[in-house]
N, C-alpha and C positions, 0 to 999 in steps of 0.2 A: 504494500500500500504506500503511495507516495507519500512525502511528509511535505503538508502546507505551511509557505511561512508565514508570520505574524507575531501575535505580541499578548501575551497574557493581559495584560494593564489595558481598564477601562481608557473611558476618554468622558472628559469633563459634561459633555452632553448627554451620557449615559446616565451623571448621578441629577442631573436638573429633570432630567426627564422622570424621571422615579419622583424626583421633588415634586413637581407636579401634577402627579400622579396621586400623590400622598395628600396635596392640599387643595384637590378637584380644580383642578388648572389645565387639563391635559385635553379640554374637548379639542383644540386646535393644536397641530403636531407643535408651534411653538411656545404652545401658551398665550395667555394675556399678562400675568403677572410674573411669574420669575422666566423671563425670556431670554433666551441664549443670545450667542452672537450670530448667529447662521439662523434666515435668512440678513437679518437686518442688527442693528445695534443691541446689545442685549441692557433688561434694564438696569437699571443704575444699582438698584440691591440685590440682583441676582447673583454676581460676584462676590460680592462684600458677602452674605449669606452662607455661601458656597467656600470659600476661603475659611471664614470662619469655622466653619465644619471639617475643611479638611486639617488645620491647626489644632482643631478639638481631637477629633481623631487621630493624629501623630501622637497628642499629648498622651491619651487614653493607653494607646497600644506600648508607646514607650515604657511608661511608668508602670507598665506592668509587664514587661519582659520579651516583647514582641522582638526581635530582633530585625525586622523589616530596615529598620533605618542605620543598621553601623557600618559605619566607612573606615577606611583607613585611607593613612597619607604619610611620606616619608618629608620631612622637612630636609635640606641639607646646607652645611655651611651654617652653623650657630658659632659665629668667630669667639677665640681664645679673650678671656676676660683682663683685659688691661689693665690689672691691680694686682696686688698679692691679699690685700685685706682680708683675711675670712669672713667681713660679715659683709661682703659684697656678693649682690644677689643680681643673675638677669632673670631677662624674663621674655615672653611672646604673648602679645597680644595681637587683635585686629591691627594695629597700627603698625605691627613687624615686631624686631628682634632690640631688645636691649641689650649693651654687654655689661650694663653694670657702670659704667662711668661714662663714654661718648653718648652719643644722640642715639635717638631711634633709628636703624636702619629699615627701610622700608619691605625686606626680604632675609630671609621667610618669616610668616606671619603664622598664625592661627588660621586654619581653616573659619572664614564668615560663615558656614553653614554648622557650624557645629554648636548644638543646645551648651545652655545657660550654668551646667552643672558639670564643665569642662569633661576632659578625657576618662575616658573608661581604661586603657592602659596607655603606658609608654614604655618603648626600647630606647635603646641606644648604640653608636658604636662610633668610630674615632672616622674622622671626614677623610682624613690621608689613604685610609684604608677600606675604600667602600665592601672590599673580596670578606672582612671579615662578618661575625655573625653579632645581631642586632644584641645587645642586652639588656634584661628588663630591669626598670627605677621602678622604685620605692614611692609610694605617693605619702606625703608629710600631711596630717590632720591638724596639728599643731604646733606649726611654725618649721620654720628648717632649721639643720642642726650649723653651729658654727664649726666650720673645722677645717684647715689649711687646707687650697685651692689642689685638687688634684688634676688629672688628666679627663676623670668623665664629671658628670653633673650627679648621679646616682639618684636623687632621690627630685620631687618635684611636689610644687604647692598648688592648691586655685582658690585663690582671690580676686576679689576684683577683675569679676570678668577676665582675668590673666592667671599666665601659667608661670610659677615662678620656680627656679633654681638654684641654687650653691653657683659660687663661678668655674669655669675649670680653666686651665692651662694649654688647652688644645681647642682648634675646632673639632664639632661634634654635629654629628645625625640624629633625627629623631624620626622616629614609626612612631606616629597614634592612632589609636583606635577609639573611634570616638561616634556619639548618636548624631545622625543630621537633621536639621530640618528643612523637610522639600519646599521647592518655589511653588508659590502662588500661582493657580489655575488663572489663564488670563484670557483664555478662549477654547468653544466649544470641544476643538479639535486637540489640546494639550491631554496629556497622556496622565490619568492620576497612580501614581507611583506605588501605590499599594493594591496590591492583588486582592480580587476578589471582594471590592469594597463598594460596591458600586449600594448595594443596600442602607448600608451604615452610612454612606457619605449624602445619599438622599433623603434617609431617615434625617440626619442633622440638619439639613439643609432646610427640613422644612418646617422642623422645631426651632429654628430662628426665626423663619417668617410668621409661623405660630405664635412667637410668644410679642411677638408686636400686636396682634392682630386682636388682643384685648380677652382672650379664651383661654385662661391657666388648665381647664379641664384638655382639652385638645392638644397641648403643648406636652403635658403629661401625659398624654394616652404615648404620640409622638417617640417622648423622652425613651419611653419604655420599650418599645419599636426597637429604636437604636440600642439601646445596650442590651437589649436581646443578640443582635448582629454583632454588638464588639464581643457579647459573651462567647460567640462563637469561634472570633476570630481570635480572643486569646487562648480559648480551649484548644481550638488546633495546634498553635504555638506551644502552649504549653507542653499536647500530649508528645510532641514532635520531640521536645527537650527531655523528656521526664520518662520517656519510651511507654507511654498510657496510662500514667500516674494521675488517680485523679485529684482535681480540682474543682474550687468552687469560687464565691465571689465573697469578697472580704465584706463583714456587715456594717452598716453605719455605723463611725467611732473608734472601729477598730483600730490598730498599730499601722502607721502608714497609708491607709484605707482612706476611703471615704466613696461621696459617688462615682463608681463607672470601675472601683478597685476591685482588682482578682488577685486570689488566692490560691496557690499551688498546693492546697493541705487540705481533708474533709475538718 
């Protein structure tokens, strides 16, 4: 049998379409109220809606172990820290690399896509010698330790939206691994980045336009819609990690929990 190609990933007009579906919009294939881009200009909150929902759902799936969204990225070239001081620290932010005493240089930076709650790991290895193998730092919960500059950085902090290190004596590499968050759906035809969502991202999309529309009852029937859908979606994740371990959803107040949280434990 031949193999067709294409692309698992909905497309942005798939989850409006469902949205209006959901909020009796749908007698006309564009609708009247949440209207795409194709044929003509889509409305002005159909986006905004839409957006919003698929941010809610990155947030949902993240925070509970979905692994849809980890990237990795090697930075290279973090130059030797021009000081001997040991309580000189660089650092990488959006804005690039510090060494600890010069200016900002504008490369390498922080991955812009990467959430609020920095890296999930980091490697390391010496820049002269890319042939060798990456090794893993230590992440600091509080504070980094002072101790005469060596050759690698070992261990790293996140503050302030920035990733902070010890200095070292060499340039140095880094591999991180880290959660993204996807660009904004900007038309019909853009590709939304999570398999299989096209339910969930409709279901939210139209519990935004619900909870305007002055009906807390509807909004909530809605709400329940969708994390029925994310339930599913972190159950797969789940049982995929856990090899069919089951799980269930963390109750209101729980540790870490709250609305939309799952639980990998009965």
């Amino acid at each position: 049998m031949p193999i067709v190609g294409g692309t698992a990933y909905s497309q942005a007009k798939d989850a409006l379409a469902f949205a209006r579906a959901v909020i009796d919009d749908a007698y006309s294939a564009s609708g009247q109220i949440l209207t795409g881009t194709v044929p003509g200009p889509a409305a002005p909150m159909s986006y905004q809606y839409l957006n919003a929902a698929y941010q809610y759902l990155q947030e949902e799936l993240t925070n509970n172990g979905v692994e849809t969204f980890v990237k990795e990225v090697v930075l290279t070239g973090l130059t030797a820290t021009p000081s001997t001081d040991p309580s000189t620290q660089v650092s990488l932010s959006d804005d690039g690399y510090f060494d600890g005493v010069n200016a900002v240089w504008p490369n390498p930076q922080l991955p812009i896509d990467m959430v609020n709650t920095g890296p999930l790991r980091v490697w390391e290895r010496m820049s002269s010698n890319p042939t060798t193998v990456f090794l893993p730092m230590k992440r600091s919960f509080d504070g980094l330790p002072g101790y005469s500059l060596n050759a690698r950085f070992f261990c790293w902090e996140w503050r302030q939206d920035q990733m902070y290190m010890p200095g070292a004596i060499q340039s140095n590499d880094l591999r991180i691994r880290y959660n993204q968050y996807l660009a904004n759906l900007n038309a019909d035809t853009d590709f939304v980045l999570i398999r299989r969502s096209t339910n969930a991202l409709g279901y939210l999309t139209a519990w935004n336009y619900a909870i305007t529309s002055g009906d807390p009852m509807v909004a909530e029937t809605i709400m329940s819609a969708a994390n029925q859908c994310i339930q599913q979606m972190v159950v797969r994740s789940s049982r995929a990690n856990q090899h069919g371990g089951p799980i269930r959803r963390r109750g209101y107040g729980s540790p870490r929990g709250g609305r939309g949280a799952w639980s990998a434990r009965w």
